[in-house]
N, C-alpha and C positions, 0 to 999 in steps of 0.2 A: 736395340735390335739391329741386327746387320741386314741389310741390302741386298739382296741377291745380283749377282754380277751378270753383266752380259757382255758380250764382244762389238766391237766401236764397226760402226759401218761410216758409207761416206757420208750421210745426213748427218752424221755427231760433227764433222767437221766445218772449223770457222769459214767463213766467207775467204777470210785474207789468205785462208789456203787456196781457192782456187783463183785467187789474184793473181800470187805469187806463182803460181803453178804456170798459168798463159803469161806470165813474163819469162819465166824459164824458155817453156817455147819459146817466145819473141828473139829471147838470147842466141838460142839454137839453128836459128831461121836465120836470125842476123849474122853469125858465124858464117852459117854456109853460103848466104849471099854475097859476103863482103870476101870469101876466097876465091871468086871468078867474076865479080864486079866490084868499083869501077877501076882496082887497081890489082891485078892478078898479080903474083910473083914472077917474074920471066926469070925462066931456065929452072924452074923448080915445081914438082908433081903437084897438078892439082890435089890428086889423092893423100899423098903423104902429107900434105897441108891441112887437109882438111878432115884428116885424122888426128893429127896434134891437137886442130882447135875443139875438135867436139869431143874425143877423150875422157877428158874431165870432167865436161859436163853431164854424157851419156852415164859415166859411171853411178852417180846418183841420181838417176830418172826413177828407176824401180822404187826407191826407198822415200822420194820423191810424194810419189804419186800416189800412197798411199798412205801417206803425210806422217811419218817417222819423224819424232822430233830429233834424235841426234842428226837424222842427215840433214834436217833446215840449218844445225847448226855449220856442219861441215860443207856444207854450201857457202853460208857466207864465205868462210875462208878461201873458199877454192872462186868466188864470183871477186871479191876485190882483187885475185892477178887480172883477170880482165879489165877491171877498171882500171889496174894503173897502166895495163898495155894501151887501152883505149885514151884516156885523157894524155898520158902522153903524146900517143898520136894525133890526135885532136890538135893538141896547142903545134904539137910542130905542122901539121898541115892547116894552119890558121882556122881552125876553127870546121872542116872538111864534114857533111854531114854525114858520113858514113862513120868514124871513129868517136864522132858526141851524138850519135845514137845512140851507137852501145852503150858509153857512158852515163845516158839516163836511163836507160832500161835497167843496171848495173844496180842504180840507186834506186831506182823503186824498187827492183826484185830484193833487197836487202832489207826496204823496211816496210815492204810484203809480211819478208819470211818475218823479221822480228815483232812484228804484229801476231803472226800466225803463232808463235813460241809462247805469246804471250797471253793471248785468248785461249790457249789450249793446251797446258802444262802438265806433263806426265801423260803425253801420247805414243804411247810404243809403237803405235801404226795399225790399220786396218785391221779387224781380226782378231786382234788382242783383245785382252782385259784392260782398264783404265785404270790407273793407279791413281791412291786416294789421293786427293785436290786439298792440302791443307793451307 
């Protein structure tokens, strides 16, 4: 006998989604903090700076937040250039708390979201129907 379907609200969603979801934030936060403290770019627009660095990030908040598995997926991708910008930085400014911030925040928000993929397989996002879980 078939199931009658219903559409996934936020309560169907795992915990490690909204783990990973306020580490995003934290990313986002730390981005904008770390383009006017504690080492700003001289001779170069705060604005334009700090467009490049939320960019990428901003682009998957919507698909984000409504916990879309392909975008957890396309996040990781897009969240390891940051790591390698950050841990680079990091070792060359000997270890400088503002570049191995990022860098852990980087690695949890990563195995956040792959927790989240993983407790929650065939999530099209909010709204949807749930595809069968075999």
């Amino acid at each position: 006998m078939a199931t009658p379907s219903r559409t996934l609200t936020y309560s169907d969603l795992p915990p490690s989604h909204w783990v990973s979801l306020s580490l995003y934030g934290t990313l986002i936060a730390l981005m904008i903090m770390t383009t006017f403290w504690p080492d700003p770019v001289e001779g170069a627009s705060p604005v334009v700076m700090l467009s490049i660095k939320l960019f990428p990030l901003l682009v998957f908040l919507p698909g984000l937040i409504v916990g879309r598995n392909t975008t957890y997926i396309w996040t990781c991708f897009v969240v390891l250039v940051y790591f390698m910008q950050s841990s680079v930085n990091a070792y060359l400014h000997e270890w400088a708390w503002a570049p191995s911030t990022v860098m852990v925040v980087t690695c949890l928000y990563f195995g956040t979201a792959m927790l989240k993929l993983k407790a929650d397989p065939g999530n099209q996002g909010i709204g949807q129907e749930p595809q069968d879980k075999k």
